[in-house]
Every structure is written in C-alpha cells, then in structure tokens.
C-alpha positions in Angstrom: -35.1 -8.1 12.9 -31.8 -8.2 12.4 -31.7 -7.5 8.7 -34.1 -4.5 8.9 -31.1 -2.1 9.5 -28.6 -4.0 6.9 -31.7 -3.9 4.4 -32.5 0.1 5.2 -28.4 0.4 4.4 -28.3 -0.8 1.4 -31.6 1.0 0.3 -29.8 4.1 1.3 -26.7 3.7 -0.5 -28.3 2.5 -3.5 -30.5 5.6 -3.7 -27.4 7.8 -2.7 -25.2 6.6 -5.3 -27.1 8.3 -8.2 -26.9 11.3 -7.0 -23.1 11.3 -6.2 -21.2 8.9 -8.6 -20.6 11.9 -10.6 -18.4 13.5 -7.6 -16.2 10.4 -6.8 -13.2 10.8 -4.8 -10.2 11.0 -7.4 -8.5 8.9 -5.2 -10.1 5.8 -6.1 -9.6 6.1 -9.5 -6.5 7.1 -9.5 -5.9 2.6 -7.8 -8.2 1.9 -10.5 -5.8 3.0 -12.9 -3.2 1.6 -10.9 -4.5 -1.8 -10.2 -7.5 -3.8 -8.9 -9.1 -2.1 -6.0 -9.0 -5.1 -3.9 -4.9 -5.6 -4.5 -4.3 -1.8 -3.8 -6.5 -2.2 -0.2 -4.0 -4.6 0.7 -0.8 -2.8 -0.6 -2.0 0.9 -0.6 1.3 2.0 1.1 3.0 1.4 -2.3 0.8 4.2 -4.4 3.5 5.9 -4.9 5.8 3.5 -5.9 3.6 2.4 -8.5 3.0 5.2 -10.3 6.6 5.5 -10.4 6.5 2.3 -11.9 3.4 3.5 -14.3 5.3 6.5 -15.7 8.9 4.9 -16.4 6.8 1.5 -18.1 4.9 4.3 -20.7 8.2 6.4 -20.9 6.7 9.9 -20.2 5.7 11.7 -17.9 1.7 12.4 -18.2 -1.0 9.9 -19.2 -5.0 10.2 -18.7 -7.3 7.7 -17.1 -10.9 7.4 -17.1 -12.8 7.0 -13.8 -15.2 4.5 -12.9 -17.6 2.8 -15.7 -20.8 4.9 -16.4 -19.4 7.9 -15.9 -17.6 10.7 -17.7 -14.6 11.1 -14.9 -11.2 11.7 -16.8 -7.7 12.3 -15.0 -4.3 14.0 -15.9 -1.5 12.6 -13.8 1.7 14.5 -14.4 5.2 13.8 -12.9 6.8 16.3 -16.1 8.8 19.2 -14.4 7.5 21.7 -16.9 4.0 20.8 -16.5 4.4 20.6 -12.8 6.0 24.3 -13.1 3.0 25.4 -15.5 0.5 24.6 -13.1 1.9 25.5 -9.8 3.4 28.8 -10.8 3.3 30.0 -14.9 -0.7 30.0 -15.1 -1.6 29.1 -11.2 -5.2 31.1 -11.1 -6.5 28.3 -13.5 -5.9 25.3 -11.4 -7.1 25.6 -8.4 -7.6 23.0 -5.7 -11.1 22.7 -5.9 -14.1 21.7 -4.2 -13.5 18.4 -3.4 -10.9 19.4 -2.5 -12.5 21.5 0.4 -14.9 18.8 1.2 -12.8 16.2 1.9 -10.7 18.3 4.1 -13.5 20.0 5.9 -11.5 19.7 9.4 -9.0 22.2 7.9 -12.0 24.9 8.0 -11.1 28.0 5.8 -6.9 27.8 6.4 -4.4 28.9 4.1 -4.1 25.0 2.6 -7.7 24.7 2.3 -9.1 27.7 0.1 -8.4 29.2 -3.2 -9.1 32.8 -4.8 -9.7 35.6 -2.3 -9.9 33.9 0.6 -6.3 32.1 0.0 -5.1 35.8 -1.0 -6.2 37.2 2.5 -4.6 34.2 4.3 -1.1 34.6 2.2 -0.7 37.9 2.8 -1.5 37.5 6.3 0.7 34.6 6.8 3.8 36.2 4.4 4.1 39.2 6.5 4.0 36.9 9.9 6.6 34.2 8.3 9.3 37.2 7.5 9.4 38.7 10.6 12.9 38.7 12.0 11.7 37.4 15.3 9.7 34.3 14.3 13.2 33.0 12.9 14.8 34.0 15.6 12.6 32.0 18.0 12.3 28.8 15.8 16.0 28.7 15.9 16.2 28.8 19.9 13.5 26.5 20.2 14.9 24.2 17.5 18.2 23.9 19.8 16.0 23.9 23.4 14.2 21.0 22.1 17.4 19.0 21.0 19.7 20.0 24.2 16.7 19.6 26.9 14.6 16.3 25.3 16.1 15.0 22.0 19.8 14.6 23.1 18.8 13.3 27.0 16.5 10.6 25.5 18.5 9.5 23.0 21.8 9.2 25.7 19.1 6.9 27.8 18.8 4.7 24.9 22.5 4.1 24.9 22.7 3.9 28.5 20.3 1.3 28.7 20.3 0.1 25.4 16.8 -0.5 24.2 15.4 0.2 20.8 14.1 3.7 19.7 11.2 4.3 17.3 12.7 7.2 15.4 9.8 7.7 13.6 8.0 8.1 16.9 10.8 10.3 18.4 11.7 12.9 15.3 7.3 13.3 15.6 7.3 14.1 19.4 10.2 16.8 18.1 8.4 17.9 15.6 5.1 18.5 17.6 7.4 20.2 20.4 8.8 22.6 18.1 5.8 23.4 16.5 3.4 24.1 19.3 6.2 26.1 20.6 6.5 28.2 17.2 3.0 28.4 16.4 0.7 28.3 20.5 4.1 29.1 22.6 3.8 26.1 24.4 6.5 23.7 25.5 4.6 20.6 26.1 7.8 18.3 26.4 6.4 15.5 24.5 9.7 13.9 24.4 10.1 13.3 28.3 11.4 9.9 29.0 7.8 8.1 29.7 6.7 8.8 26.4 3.2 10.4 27.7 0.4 10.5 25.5 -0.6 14.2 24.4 -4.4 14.6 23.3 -3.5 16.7 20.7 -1.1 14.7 18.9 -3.9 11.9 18.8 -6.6 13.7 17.8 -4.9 15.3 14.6 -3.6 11.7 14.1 -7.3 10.0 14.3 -8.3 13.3 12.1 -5.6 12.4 9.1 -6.1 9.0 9.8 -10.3 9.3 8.7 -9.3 11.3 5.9 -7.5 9.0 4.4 -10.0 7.0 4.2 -12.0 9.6 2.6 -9.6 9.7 -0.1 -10.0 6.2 -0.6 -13.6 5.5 -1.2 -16.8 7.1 -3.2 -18.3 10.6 -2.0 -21.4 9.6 -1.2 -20.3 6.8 1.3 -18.2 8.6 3.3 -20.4 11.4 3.6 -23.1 8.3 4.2 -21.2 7.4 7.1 -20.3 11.2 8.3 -24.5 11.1 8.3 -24.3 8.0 10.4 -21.8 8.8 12.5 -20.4 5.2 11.8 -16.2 3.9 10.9 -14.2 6.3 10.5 -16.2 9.2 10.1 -17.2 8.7 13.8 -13.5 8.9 15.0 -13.3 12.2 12.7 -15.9 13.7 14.5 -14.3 13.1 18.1 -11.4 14.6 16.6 -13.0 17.5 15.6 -14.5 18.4 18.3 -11.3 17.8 20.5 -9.1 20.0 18.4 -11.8 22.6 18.7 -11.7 22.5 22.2 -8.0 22.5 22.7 -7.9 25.2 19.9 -10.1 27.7 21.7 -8.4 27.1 25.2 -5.1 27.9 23.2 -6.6 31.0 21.8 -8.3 32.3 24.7 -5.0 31.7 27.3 -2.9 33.2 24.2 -5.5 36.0 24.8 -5.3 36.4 28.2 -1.5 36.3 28.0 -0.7 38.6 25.8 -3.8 41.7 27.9 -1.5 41.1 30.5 1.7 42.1 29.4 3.4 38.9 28.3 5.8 39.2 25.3 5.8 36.8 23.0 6.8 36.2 19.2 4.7 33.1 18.4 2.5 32.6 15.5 -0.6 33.1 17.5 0.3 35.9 19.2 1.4 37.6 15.9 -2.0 36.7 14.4 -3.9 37.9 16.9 -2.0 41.1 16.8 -2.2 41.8 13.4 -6.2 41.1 14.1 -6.8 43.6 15.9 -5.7 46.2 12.6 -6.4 43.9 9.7 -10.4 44.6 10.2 -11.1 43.6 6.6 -10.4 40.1 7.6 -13.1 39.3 9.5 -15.6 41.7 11.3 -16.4 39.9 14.8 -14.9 38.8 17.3 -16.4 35.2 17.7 -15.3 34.9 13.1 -11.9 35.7 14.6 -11.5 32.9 16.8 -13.0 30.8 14.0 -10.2 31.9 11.2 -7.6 31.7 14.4 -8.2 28.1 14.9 -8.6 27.2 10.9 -5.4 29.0 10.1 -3.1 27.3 13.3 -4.7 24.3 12.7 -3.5 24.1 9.0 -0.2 25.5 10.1 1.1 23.1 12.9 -0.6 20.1 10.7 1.8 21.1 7.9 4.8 21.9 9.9 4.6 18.8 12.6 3.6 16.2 9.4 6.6 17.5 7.0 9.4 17.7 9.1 8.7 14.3 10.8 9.0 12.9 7.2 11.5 14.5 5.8 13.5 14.0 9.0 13.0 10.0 9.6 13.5 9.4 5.8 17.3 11.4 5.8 18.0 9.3 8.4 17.4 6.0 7.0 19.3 6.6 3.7 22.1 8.0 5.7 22.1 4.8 7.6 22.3 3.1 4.6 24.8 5.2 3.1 28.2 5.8 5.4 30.0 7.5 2.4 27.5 10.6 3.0 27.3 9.9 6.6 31.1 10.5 6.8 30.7 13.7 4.5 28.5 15.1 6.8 30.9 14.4 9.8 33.7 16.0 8.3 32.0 19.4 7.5 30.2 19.3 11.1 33.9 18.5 12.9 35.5 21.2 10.9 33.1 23.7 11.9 33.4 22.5 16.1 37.1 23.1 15.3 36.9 26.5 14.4 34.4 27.2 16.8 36.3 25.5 19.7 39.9 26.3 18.3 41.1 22.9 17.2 41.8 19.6 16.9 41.8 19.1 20.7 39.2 20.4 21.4 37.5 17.9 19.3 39.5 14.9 21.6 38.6 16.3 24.7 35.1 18.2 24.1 32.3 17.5 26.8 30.0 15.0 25.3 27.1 15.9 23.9 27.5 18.9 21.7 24.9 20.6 20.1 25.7 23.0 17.4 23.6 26.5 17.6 21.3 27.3 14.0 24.0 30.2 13.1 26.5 26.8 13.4 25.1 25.0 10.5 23.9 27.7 7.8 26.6 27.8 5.4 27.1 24.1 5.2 26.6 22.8 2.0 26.7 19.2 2.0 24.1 19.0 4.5 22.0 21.1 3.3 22.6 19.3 -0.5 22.1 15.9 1.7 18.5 17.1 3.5 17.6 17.9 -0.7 18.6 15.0 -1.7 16.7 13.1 0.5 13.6 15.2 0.5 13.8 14.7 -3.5 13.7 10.8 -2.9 11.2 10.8 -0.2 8.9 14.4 -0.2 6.9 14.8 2.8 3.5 15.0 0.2 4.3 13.2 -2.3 0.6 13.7 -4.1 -0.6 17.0 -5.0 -3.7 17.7 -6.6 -5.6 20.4 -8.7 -8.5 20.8 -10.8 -9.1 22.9 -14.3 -10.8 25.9 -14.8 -10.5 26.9 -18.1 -9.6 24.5 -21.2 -5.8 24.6 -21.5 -2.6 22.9 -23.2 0.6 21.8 -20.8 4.1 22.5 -22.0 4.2 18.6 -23.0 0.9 19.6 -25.2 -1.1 17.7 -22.9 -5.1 19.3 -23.6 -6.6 19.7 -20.1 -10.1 20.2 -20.0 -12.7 22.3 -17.2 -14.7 19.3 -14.6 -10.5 17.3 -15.4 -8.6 16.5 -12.0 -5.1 17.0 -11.9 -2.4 14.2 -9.9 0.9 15.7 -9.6 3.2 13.3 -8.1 6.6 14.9 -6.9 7.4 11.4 -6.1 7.7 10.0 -9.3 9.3 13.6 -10.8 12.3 13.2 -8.1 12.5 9.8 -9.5 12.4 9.8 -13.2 15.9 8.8 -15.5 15.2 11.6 -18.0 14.7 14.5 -15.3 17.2 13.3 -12.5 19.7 11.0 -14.6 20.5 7.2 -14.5 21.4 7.0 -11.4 17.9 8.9 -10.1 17.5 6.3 -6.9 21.0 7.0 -5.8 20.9 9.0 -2.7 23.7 10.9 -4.1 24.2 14.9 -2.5 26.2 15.4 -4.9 24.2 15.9 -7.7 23.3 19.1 -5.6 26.6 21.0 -5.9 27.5 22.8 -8.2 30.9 23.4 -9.4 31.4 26.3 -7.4 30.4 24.2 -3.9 27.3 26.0 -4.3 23.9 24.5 -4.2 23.2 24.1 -7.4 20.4 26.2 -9.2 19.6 23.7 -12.2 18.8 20.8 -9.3 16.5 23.9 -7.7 14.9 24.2 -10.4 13.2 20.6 -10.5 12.7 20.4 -7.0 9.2 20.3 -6.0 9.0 19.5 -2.2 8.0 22.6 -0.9 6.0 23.4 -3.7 6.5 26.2 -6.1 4.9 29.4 -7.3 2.6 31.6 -5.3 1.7 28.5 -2.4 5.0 28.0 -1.9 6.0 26.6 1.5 6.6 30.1 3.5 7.9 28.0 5.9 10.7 26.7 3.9 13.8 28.0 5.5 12.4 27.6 9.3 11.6 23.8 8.0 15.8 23.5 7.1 16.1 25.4 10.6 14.5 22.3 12.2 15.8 19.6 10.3 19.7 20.9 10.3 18.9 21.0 14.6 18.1 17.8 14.9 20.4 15.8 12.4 23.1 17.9 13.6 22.9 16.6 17.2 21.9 13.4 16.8 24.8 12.2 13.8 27.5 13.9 15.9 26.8 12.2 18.9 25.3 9.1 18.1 25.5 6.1 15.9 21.8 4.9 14.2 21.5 1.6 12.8 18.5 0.2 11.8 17.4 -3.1 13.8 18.3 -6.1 11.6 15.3 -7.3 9.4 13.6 -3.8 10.5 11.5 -3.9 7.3 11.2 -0.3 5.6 8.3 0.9 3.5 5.9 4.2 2.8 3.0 4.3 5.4 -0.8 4.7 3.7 -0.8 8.5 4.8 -1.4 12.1 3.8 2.3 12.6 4.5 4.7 10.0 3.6 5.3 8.3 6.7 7.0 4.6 7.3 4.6 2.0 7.5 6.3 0.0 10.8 8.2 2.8 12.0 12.0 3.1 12.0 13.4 0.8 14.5 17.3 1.8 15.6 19.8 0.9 17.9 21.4 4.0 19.5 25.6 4.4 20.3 27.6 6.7 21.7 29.6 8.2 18.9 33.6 8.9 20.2 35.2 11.1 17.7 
C-alpha cells in the first residue's frame, strides 16, 4: 500500500512535465550552464562566483546557453556595462521582467518589484512622490540614529562587557528590520533588545524567501506540483503567506484607526493611505485598497530590510580585513567630532559612546566612496533578470530574440579587469574619488547596485542614510574582528547574504 501514493506521484509528474518543460525556471539552466546540477546543489552559494569565473575564462562579457535537452530554451547572460545600461535604462519598455517572473514571486502580489507596464507606472509614480517627501527623510534619519543610540550601541557595549561573540549578520538584520518597520508601518518593534526575541514577521518573510529560492532552483511544473500538494517547501510558503497577510492587515487597519483619530505620522503607510484616499484611479474599493496596501509594503520593507543587511555585513567584513581603509574612515569621522565638539580634547575626554547625527556624516567622502566600493564587490542582488519583447541587438551586437531570458549579473560587472581595472578584487575606495575629492562620476557610471534607469532604487539615498548610521557608530566605538577560522562565503539567497553568518569579537575602541 505503501507504493500506491509514490506510484500516483510519479504518474503525476510524468504527465505534468509535458505540459510545462517549455516554462522551466531559468534558474536551473542557468547551473546547467554552470556545472552539473548535482555539484551546484551542493555548492549553490558560489553561483555567483562562478559566473565570475565563466565570463573572465571566455574573455567577454555576454555568452548564450541553451536550456535543457528537447527543448528550444536559449539564454543571454550579460555582465557588459553597456548592455546592462541598454537594457535597464536606453530601451527599458522592451525588457520587461516577465511572467515568470510574476509567478515565481507570487507572495509579492501586484508591488512595485513585481509588475511591469501600467501597473508598474501606477506604483512608481505613487511611490516617487511618497519617496521625495521632505518628511520621510527626515524620519528615516531620526530613526536611523534612535535605533543605533537605544539598541545597536547598548547591545553591542554588552558584548564587550561580557565578551561573547556577536553574529553581525544577525545583528545589522534585527537593525535593518527595526528601521524599516519604523519607516514603512511606524512601528518600533525593538528587535535588537538584549534576549534576542524572535519576531513573527521576520520569520515568516524569511521561510517566504527561503521557498522561493527553491522555486528558482527547480522545473515549473514541480514546484507548482508541490504548491498543489501542499508538500516541502511550498507548504512552508503557504504558512508564510498567510501569516504576513494577517500581520499585514492588522498593520493596515491599526495604521487606519490611528491616523481617524488624529495621530500624525510620516510613515510610508500612512502616506499611502493618504494619497488613497485622492488617487481614486488607483483602485476603486475599499477591500482592492487594502490588497495593493499590503502588496506594495510588503515589496517595500522586503527590499529595504534584505539590502541594507547585505550591503551592511559585507562593508564590515572587508573593512575588517582592510585596516588601511578602516583608519581612513577614522580619521574623517574624528575630524568631524572635532569640529563638532571644538577640538582635540574633546576627542580625549568625550563621553563614550558617540553617535554622530545623519547631517554628521553627509559630506564625507571616503565613506561614502568606502560603502560603493563595497557594495560594488558584494551588491545586495547580485542577479537580475529580464525577458525580450521585441527582436533586438545589444551595444556588444549581441542579437536578442522575443521567448530569450535575460541574466544580468552586477556581480560579475563590479568584478571584471576590463571594466574595473587589474586590481578589480581590491577593496580599494579610492578608485571612487575623483581628483577633485569628489565621488567620481566615471565609477557612477558602471555602478549597478541600485539599479539604473526608470526602476531605479527610489530608496537610494535613505539606504546611505542607514548604512552611514550604523557603520558610523559601531567603527567609532568599537573594534570588529572576525573569530579566528570564522569561514566567509555568499549564502544561497535572493539577497547576497553570508552563508555561516559573520562571527566577531567586540572591543571597546579608546581613541
């Protein structure tokens, strides 16, 4: 009896995969090209290293690859500036991200990341006009610095106190949430209290990511085999799901009840709720308002919390690795103290900590050129992908074809000789100033991060914000170095993440 479900299985999957080899996941083709499927199970968290590896062995930077036997797949992966500029920006309307795309992603509903054509065109505008305001900035900034001086800084001075090891990975992501669900819900859930707690959100848009992944990583038709079964993965997507949806429309409805009462407050929600209530070609009832609510904060706080946990924990490690630049950035932070606190004594005899306000940290160049530099070596997403709509030739007179997918990789482009120079896995800031001591535009202009063109990140400058808060406080206070034999490496994950965490020891810096 036994085998009658195994049997009925297979029959299934045999019957499905007719119908659905044609709409196989990219992903897997894109380890088939790479390697044996088997070896790339094993070692997925190196993807990006090897097609690093893939474009400097041909010497250029696009190449096709077929997909799967039997079928007529075929794949453009591109690290090429120009190309990268050609399709993100120069003719954007004809590559889009496509359908599956969209079904892969499903959790992310209808949100800004999610859709193209009108539907992304609503969502931009909407989000542009919420993303300038004056008072959004403002309170990213505040919360930024409430985060670091009320949880960041205290937990950090227990580690040295009591000298334990800190998983900065873990800590920069309970930061990041904090900021975020301040930014975006208004909430300060102080997920960086001393106990560590466990926050159900936080899990359940980690179980979420960590499914889709997976989806990414195996045929169409079986993982929407399973999503029918309600089997693996797919079953821990669906929990998630349905607990983000419910944490979602609390948030929506308190933000709701908040806001009928009187209380001010700049968040993203409120503002989008706000701008609902005038923008009535956006949706038409109330119950498709709370559903394009949830999709767009949902793809918002994903893409803030994700980013700047990567782009913070990866800066930290290379500066660890690199006291030359970690000195560099001292110096420009200890001048500015000075001339806030009216010299060199005050530096001797300052109360300990010190956190530095946003308006502190603007005009510094080197660590601004420092956050680039790492972000060039490390970007948050370092995959990007986009299908064809119309038959069309690249700058490098590559033919792309409608049906073609699309694999930009911004982590081989920040790591090729012939875009970056020789020394292209230097962590070198330098390289980003200009003779002037101005960031320079030609490095800009190959930088690919925060994507370009009309999805650029609108959250750009509030991501720098963040990141400038928090590496501020923690180099000028504290010494990081990485536990002995701590092993470093990429994470398999949407977001480049490290695989075992980043394991530090935590000092009291005395200037």
């Amino acid at each position: 009896m036994a085998f009658f479900p195994i049997a009925i299985l297979f029959i299934v999957c045999f019957l499905t995969l007719g119908f659905f080899i044609k709409r196989q996941s990219p992903a897997i083709d894109y380890w088939l090209f790479l390697g044996s499927i088997p070896s790339v199970l094993q070692n997925s968290n190196r993807l990006p290293e090897w097609g690093t590896e893939v474009f400097r062995s041909i010497g250029k930077g696009s190449c096709f690859f077929d997909g799967p036997i039997f079928t007529k797949l075929r794949y453009l992966a591109t690290c090429d500036p120009q190309n990268i500029e050609y399709i993100l920006k120069t003719n954007f309307v004809n590559f889009p991200k496509g359908e599956n795309f969209r079904e892969i992603f499903d959790i992310l509903g209808d949100g800004i990341f999610n859709v193209d054509s009108d539907l992304w065109r609503v969502r931009r505008r909407m989000a542009h006009s919420c993303f300038t305001l004056s008072e959004l900035k403002t309170l990213a900034a505040k919360t930024s610095r409430k985060v670091v001086v009320e949880q960041l800084v205290p937990f950090l001075a227990h580690a040295t106190e009591n000298e334990f090891t800190v998983d900065l990975q873990d800590v920069c992501s309970r930061v990041a949430f904090d900021i975020n669900t301040c930014v975006i819900f208004g909430r300060y859930e102080k997920y960086l209290s001393l106990e560590l707690p466990s926050h159900e959100l936080a899990v359940a848009v980690d179980d979420a990511q960590d499914a889709i992944l997976y989806r990414n990583a195996m045929p169409i038709f079986l993982w929407k085999f399973l999503r029918f079964s309600g089997i693996g993965k797919e079953r821990k997507l669906a929990r998630a799901h349905k607990k983000i949806d419910e944490l979602f429309e609390e948030y929506i409805c308190q933000k709701r009840k908040d806001l009928f009462a009187g209380v001010k407050t700049d968040d993203l929600l409120s503002t989008y709720i706000k701008a609902l209530q005038d923008e009535t070609s956006v949706v038409s009832s109330s119950a498709n308002k709370d559903i394009f609510l949830r999709d767009e904060m949902l793809n918002l706080f994903i893409a803030g919390r994700d980013t700047i946990t990567a782009g913070l924990i990866w800066f930290f490690w290379l500066v660890s690795k690199t006291p030359s630049v970690e000195t560099k950035i001292l110096d420009e932070l200890s001048f500015v103290f000075s001339l806030k606190n009216k010299g060199e004594e005050a530096m001797r005899n300052h109360n300990w900590p010190w956190v530095f306000d946003s308006d502190d940290l603007k005009g510094l160049v080197y660590l601004h050129a420092a956050l680039c530099e790492s972000l060039r070596l490390y970007p948050p997403l370092p995959l990007n992908r986009k299908s064809v709509v119309k038959k069309d030739v690249l700058p490098d007179g590559t033919l792309v074809t409608p049906g073609m997918e699309i694999i930009l990789s911004f982590y081989s482009a920040g790591r090729m000789p012939w875009i970056w120079g020789e020394d292209c896995l230097e962590f070198k800031p330098e390289r980003w100033i200009d003779g002037n001591g101005k960031i320079s535009f030609e490095a800009t202009s190959k930088f690919f991060p925060f994507n370009i063109g009309p999805r650029t990140c609108l959250g750009k400058d509030i991501s720098f914000t963040q990141m400038k808060s928090v590496v501020a406080a923690v180099l000028f206070n504290f010494r990081i170095g990485v536990v002995e034999g701590h092993h470093v490496c990429p994470k398999p994950f949407i977001n480049l993440h490290m695989k075992n965490g980043l394991k530090v020891n935590i000092k009291k810096r005395t200037m």
